[in-house]
N, C-alpha and C positions, 0 to 999 in steps of 0.2 A: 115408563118403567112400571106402570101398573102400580102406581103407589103413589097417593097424594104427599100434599109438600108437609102437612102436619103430621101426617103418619112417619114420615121419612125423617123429622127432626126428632119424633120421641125413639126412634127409635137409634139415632147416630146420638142421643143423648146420654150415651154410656159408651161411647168410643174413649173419651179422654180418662175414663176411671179403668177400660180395661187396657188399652196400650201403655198407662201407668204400671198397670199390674202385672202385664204377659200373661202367657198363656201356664194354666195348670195350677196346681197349689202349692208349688213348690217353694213361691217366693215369700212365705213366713219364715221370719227369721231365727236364729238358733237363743235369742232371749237376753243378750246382755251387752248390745251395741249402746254407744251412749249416743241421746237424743239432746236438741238446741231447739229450744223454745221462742221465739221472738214474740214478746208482749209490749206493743204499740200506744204509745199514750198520745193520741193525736187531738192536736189542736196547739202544742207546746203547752205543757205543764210548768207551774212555775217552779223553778225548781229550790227556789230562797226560801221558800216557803214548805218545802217538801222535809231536805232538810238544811235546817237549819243551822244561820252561823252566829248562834247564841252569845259568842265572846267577841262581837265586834261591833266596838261603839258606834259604828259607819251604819248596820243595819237598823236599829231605832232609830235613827236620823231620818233616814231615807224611806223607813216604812213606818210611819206612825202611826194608819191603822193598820195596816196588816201586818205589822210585830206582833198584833195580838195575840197571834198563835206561840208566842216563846211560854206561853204560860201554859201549865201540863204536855209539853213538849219532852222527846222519850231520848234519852243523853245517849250520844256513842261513843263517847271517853275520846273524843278531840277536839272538845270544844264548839261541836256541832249535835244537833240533835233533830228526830226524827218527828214529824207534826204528828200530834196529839190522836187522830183518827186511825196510826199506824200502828197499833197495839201488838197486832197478829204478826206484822213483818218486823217488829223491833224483836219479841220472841223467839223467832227467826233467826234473827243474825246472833243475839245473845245465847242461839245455842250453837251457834256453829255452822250455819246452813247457808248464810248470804254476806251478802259485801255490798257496799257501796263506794262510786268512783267519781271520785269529785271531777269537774270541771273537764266535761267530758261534749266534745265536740268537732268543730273542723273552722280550717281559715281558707281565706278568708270567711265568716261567718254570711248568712241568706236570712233574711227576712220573713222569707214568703215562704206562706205553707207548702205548697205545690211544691217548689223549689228542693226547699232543705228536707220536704219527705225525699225527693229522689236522688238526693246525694245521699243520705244514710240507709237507702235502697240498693242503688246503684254500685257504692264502694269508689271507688276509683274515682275525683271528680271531673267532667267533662264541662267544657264548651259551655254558658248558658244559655238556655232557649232550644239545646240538642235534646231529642226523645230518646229514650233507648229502649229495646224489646229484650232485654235479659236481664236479671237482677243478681245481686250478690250470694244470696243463701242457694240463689239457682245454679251457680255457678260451682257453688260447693255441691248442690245435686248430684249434677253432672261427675264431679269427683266420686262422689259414694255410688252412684247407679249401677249392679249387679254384681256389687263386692258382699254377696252374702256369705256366711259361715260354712255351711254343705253346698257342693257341689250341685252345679244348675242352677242354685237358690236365686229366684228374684224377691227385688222389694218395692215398697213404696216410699219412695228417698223422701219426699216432699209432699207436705198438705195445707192450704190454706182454712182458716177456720173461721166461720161464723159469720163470712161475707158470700154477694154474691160473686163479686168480681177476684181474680186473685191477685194479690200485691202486685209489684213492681217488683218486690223482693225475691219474690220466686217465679219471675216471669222468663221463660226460654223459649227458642224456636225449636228446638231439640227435642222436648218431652212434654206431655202435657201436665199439667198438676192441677188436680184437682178442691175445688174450693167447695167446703162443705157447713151445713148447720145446722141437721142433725142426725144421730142413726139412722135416720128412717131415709138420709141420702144413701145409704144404700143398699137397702130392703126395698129400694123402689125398681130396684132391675131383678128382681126375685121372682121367678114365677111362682113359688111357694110362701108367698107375701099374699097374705090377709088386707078385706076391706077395699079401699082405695087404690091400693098398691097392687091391688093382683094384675090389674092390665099390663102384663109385661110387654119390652119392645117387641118380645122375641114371637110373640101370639101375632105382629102387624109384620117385622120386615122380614124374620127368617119365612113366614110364610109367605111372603107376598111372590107375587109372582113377577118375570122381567128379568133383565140380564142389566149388564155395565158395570165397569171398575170401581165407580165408586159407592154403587149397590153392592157389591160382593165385599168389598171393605167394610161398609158396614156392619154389614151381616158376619163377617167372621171377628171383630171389633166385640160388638154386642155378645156374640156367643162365648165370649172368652166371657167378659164381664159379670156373663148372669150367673155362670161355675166362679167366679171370685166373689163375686158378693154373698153367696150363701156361705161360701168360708168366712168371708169377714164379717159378714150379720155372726155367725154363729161366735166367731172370738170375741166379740165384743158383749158378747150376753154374756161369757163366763164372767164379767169382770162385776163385781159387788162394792161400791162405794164403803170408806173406810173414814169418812168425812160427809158434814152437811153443810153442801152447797147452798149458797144466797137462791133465790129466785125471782134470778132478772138472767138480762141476756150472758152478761160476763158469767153469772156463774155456769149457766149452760154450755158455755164454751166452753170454757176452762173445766167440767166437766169431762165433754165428749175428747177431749185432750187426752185427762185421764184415763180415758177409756181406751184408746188407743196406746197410748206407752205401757197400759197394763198390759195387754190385749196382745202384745207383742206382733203388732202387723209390720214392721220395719219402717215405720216412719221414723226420719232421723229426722230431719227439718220441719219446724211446726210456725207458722206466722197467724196469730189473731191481734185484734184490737180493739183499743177502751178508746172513745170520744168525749168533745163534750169539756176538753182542757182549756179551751180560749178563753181564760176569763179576764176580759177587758174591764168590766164591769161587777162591781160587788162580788166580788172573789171570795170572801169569807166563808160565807153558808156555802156556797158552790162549790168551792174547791175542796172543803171541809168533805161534805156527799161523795163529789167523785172519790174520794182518797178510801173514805170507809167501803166504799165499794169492792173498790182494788183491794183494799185488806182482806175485805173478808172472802171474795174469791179467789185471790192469790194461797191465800191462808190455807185456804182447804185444798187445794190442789198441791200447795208441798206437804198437807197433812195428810190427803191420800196416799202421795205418792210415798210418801215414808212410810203409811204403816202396808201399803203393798211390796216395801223391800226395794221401790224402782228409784229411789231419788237419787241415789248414790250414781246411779249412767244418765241423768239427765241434769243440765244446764239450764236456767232461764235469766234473757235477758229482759230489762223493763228498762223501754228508752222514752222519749221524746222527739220531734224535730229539732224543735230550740229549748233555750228557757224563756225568762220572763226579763225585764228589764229592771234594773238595780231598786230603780224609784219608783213610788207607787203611784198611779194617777188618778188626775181627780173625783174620775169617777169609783175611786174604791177598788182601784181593777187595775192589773200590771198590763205592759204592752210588750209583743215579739221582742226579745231576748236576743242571744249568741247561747253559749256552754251551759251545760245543766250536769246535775248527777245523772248515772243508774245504776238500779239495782243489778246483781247476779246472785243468783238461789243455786243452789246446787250443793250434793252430798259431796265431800272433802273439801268445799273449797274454803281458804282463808279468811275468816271471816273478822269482820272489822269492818276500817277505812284506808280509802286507798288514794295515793294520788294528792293533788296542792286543794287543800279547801279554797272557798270564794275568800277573796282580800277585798272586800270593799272601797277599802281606800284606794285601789289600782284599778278602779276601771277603764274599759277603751269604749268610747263613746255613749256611757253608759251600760253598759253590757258587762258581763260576767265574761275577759273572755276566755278560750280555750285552753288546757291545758294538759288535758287528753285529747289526742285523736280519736276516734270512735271506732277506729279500723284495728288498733293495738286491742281494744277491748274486741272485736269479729277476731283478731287474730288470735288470741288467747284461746276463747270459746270454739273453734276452729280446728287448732292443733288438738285440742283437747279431744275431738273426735276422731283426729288421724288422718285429717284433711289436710293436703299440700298448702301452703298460705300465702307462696308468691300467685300461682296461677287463680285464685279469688280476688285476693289484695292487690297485686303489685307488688315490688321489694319498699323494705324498708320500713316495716311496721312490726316493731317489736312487739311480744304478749307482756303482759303488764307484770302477770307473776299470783293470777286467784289462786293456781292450784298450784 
């Protein structure tokens, strides 16, 4: 075909962001669809420690050094309160903005990383050891995909953020979703892109010479893409921070997030994630790091998005796999759990606590366990955008009642 095999990849290297987008400009959306944030806390966060069950004599028992944290811990008027590093997200809920949902998970409960990430992916749980190639928030994709406001309108249902790979969670056969990490993912298909970036695909494949199907796929793939990304480079410049971002990678994500829900490009479904939760070992200082982290990028991304007018059409959930196990072990460090909290941010929703806090005294085999399904929490967040909830869920997964 008259094109080598590297020419031929840079240039099909923008098929999944233009067959995301279709063809023409039309697929920006009309401005006030609500968006679903999924914030990843991988590795199992502990979640005793997150927040805290300050009024149960069972927890200083069981955690004598890591109770530590009861002390400047941030009260949520039940008896439970929010670890000490969590300043920005207690502010938060004390104004009205978020909730947290006790004892939030699935039974029987999974151990393993791997595992319990791909049932809180997946939804529905399967067979162990079964792979699957479509995720849950994909599924809702599929639901939202070319229900725009104006007539012809397409969007961008679905985006992964900050990785290179795209979750589980929004994995389809159907559409492609594209996984990005930073603007300049798509200022790189621009022929009007400075520097590094000016080597467009379109200067190597629509010129190249050669015939075949999936040459000409290409080529008309990329030519949609290089007319979308100059619209979407251009919406994304109008957008002006309204908040300052950490500088590390979470805030840069949760940034270009911003940028995007400002930006109004119809992304409904958003999946990033924070690592780095495993703390088997000397959990204190560590977990203490991670948590300020999440604050202060979390922080600013609901502070953006509020003083840009957008918090009110967006939801964010912050989960876990698991939690942590009741008791703390020897090495200063909790081990794989069952049920954890999470948070939900968002403009009107209920804000509080929700749901059976941790009983200490009742645990099953150690473990916190479940007392929310996880699916009642996707099902809540779900309806809330106008998504059907048996064809994502299954039946039989009530909304818990945020909003």
């Amino acid at each position: 075909m008259n094109v080598d095999r590297r020419t031929f990849l840079r240039g099909a290297a923008c098929a999944p962001l233009a067959l995301s987008l279709g063809r023409g400009g039309a697929w920006l959306p009309g401005g006030d669809e609500r968006c679903l944030l999924v914030l990843e806390l991988v590795g199992g966060n502990d979640g005793l420690n997150t927040v805290i069950p300050v009024d149960d004599a069972d927890y200083a028992r069981l955690r004598p050094k890591l109770g530590a944290v009861r002390r400047g811990a941030r009260a949520l008027g039940d008896g439970t309160s929010l670890h000490p590093s969590l300043a920005r997200l207690h502010g938060h809920i004390a104004a009205g903005r978020g909730a947290v949902v006790h004892g939030v998970g699935y039974a029987p409960p999974d151990r393993s990383h791997f595992r319990s990430r791909d049932i809180w992916h997946v939804g529905p749980c399967a067979p162990a050891g079964r792979r699957h190639d479509h995720g849950l928030a994909r599924r809702a994709a599929e639901q939202l995909r070319g229900r725009g406001r104006r007539r012809g309108q397409r969007n961008l249902p679905a985006a992964a953020i900050g990785g290179l790979e795209v979750p589980l969670l929004l994995h389809s056969r159907r559409v492609p979703v594209p996984s990005l990490v930073r603007v300049e993912d798509f200022q790189w298909l621009s022929p009007g892109a400075r520097g590094p970036t000016a080597d467009a695909p379109s200067r190597h494949v629509v010129g190249a010479g050669g015939a075949g199907e999936l040459l000409a796929a290409v080529r008309a793939a990329q030519t949609a893409g290089v007319e979308l990304a100059d619209g979407l480079t251009a919406a994304l410049q109008r957008y002006t921070p309204k908040a300052d971002y950490p500088d590390d990678d979470l805030g840069r994500h949760l940034q270009l997030i911003a940028r995007l829900l400002v930006a109004g490009v119809g992304t409904r479904l958003l999946h990033t994630s924070f690592g780095g939760f495993d703390t088997h070992a000397r959990q204190l200082p560590t977990h203490a790091g991670l948590l300020r982290q999440l604050d202060a990028g979390l922080g600013a991304l609901l502070d953006d998005l509020a003083g840009h007018g957008c918090l009110d059409r967006v939801g964010v959930l912050v989960h876990s796999e698991f939690g942590r196990r009741a008791a703390e072990n020897a090495s200063q460090g909790s081990d794989h759990g069952a049920a954890g909290p999470v948070f939900v941010f968002g403009g009107g929703v209920r804000a509080g606590t929700f749901g059976q806090k941790p009983d200490l005294s009742r645990l099953v085999d150690g473990d916190v366990p479940p007392t929310c399904d996880f699916r009642r929490v996707y099902a809540e967040l779900l309806g809330r955008l106008g998504v059907p909830v048996e064809p994502v869920l299954g039946e039989g997964f009530e909304p818990i009642g945020l909003w």
